[in-house]
C-alpha positions as CSV (number, residue, x, y, z in Angstrom):
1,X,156.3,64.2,88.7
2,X,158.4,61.0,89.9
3,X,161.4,63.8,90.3
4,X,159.2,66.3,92.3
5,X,158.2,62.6,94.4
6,X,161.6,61.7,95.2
7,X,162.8,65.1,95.8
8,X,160.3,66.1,98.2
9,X,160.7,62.5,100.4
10,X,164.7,63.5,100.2
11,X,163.6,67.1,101.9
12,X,161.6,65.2,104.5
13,X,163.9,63.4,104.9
14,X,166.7,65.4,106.0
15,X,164.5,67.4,107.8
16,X,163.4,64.9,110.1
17,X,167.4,63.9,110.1
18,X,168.6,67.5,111.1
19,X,165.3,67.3,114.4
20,X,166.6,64.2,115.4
21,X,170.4,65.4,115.2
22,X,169.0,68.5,116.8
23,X,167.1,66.6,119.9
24,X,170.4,63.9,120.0
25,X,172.5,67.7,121.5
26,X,170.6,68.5,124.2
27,X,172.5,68.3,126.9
28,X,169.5,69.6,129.7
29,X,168.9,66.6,132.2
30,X,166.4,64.4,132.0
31,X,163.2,65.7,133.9
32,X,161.9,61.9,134.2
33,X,162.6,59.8,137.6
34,X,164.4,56.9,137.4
35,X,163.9,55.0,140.7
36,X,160.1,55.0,140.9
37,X,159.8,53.9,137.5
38,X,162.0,51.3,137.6
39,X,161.0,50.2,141.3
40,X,157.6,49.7,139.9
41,X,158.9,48.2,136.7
42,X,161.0,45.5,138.9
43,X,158.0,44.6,141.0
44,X,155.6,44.0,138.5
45,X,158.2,42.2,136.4
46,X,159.2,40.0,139.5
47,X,155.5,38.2,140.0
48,X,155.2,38.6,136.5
49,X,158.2,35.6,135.9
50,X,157.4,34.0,139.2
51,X,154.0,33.4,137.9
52,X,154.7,32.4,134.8
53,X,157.9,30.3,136.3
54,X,155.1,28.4,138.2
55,X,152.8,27.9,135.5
56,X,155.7,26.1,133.1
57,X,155.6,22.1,134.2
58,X,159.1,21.2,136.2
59,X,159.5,18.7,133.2
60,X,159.7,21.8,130.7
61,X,162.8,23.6,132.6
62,X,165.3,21.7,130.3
63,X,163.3,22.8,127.2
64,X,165.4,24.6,125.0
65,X,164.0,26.0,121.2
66,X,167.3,24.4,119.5
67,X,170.9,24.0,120.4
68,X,173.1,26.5,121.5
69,X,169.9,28.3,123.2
70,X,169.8,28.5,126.8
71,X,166.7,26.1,128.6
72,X,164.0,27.7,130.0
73,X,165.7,27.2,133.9
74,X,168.9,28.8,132.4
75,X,166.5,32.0,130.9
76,X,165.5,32.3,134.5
77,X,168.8,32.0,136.2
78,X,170.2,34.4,133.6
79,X,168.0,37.0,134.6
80,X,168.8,36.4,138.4
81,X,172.4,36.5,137.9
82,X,172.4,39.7,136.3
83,X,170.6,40.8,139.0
84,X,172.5,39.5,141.6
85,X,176.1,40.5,139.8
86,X,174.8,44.0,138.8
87,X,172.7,45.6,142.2
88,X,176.6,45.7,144.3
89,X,177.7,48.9,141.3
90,X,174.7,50.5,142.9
91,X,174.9,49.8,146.8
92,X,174.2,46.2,147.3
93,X,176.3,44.5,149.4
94,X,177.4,41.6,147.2
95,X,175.4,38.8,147.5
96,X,177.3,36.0,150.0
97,X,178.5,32.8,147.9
98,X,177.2,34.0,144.7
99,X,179.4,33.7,142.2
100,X,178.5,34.2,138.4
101,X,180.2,31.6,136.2
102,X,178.3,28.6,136.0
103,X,175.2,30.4,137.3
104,X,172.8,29.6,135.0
105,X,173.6,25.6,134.6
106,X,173.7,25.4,138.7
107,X,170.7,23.8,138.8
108,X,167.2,23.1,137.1
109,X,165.0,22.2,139.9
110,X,162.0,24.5,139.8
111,X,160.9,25.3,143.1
112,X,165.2,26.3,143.8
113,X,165.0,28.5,140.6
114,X,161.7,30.4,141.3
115,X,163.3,31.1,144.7
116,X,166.4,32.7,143.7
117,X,164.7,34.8,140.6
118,X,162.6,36.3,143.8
119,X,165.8,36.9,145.9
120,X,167.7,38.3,143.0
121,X,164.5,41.0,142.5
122,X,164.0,42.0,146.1
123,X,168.0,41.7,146.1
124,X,167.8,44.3,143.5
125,X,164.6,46.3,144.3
126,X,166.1,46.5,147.9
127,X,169.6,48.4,146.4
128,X,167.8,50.8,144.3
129,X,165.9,51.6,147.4
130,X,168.4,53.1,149.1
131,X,169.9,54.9,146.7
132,X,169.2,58.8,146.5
133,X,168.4,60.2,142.6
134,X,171.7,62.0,143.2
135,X,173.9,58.9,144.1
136,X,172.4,57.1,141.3
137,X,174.4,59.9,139.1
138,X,177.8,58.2,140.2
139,X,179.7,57.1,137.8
140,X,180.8,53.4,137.3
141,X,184.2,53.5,136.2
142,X,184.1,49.6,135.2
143,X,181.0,50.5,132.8
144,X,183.1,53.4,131.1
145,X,183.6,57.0,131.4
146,X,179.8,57.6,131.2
147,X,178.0,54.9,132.5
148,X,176.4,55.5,136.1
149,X,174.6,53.8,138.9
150,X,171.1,55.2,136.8
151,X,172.5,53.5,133.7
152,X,172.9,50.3,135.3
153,X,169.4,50.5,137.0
154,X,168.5,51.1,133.8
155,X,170.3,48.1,132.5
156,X,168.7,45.7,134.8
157,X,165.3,46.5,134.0
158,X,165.4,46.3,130.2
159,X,167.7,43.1,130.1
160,X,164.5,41.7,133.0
161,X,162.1,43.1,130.0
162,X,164.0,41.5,127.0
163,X,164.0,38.2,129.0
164,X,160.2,38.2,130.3
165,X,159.3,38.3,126.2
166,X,161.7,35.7,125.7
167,X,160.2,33.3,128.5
168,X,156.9,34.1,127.2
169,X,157.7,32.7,123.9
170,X,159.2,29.8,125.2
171,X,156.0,29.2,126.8
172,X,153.8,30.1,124.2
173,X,155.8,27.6,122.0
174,X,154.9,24.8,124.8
175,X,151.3,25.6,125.1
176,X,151.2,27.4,127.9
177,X,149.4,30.6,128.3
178,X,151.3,33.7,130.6
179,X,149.1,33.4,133.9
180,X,148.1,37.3,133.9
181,X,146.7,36.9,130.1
182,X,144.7,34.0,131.0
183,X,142.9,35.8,133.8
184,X,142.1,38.5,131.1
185,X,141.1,35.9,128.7
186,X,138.9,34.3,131.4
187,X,137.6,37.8,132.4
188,X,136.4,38.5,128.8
189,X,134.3,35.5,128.7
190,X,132.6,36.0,131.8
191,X,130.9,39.9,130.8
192,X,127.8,39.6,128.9
């Protein structure tokens, strides 16, 4: 019986191997929409660290969970320099006097940080914009022989997303509760 056990988990196994192997060769394009998507994605992620930016105490933007971590203000500047070094590979105009080393240690004043995380989104929100779903196709040399202005869209919005859970746990650690979950939270105790 323990044979037949291990035999039959080996079977399922491969079989599940040899779908995925089978789904990792097609080569038909992808029917979903990039720019929408990620427009929206951008957007929501955008008031989403502005809020929560506001909601952490100035005092807390040199917070860091050990050494060799960045702060909380270089989390945030991190994100907008990405932004703001990225959006030019698909149509930005780079960004006057913006220059990328040093970036995230140029300053840890909140009100200057929330500002530029705002103007690196719209910065980036306002490239994508004018991009066309074929133009986003291009290929970005720099990235590699496959990586195109989509990839690089792409890019942006899961390094924001990795990021927003990371700021949110740097919160969380200080007390502080992500703005849009304590309006839930204070929603749920005001029904009946």
């Amino acid at each position: 019986m323990r044979g037949f056990r291990f035999t039959s988990l080996w079977v399922l196994a491969m079989c599940a191997l040899a779908q995925l192997n089978a789904a990792s060769t097609d080569n038909s394009p992808p029917s979903y929409d990039l720019k929408p998507q990620a427009l929206q994605d951008l957007q929501v992620m955008q008031k989403q660290f502005a809020d929560l930016a506001e909601a952490i105490p100035a005092e807390k933007f040199t917070w860091r969970p050990g050494e060799g971590t960045r702060s909380v203000s270089e989390v945030l500047l991190h994100v907008a320099s990405t932004n703001f070094s990225l959006a030019p590979n698909f149509g930005a105009d780079p960004v006057s006097g913006f220059t990328q080393k040093g970036y995230e240690k140029s300053t840890t004043d909140k009100a200057t940080i929330i500002s530029r995380l705002n103007q690196s989104f719209d910065y980036v929100r306002a490239a994508l914009e004018k991009r066309s779903n074929k133009e986003l196709q291009t290929i970005v040399k720099q990235f590699g022989p496959d990586a195109s202005e989509g990839d690089l869209v792409f890019l942006v919005v899961s390094h924001a997303h990795e990021h927003l859970g990371q700021t949110i746990a740097y919160a969380r650690i200080n007390g502080i509760v992500p703005p849009w979950t304590q309006t839930r939270i204070n929603k749920q105790a005001q029904q009946p």
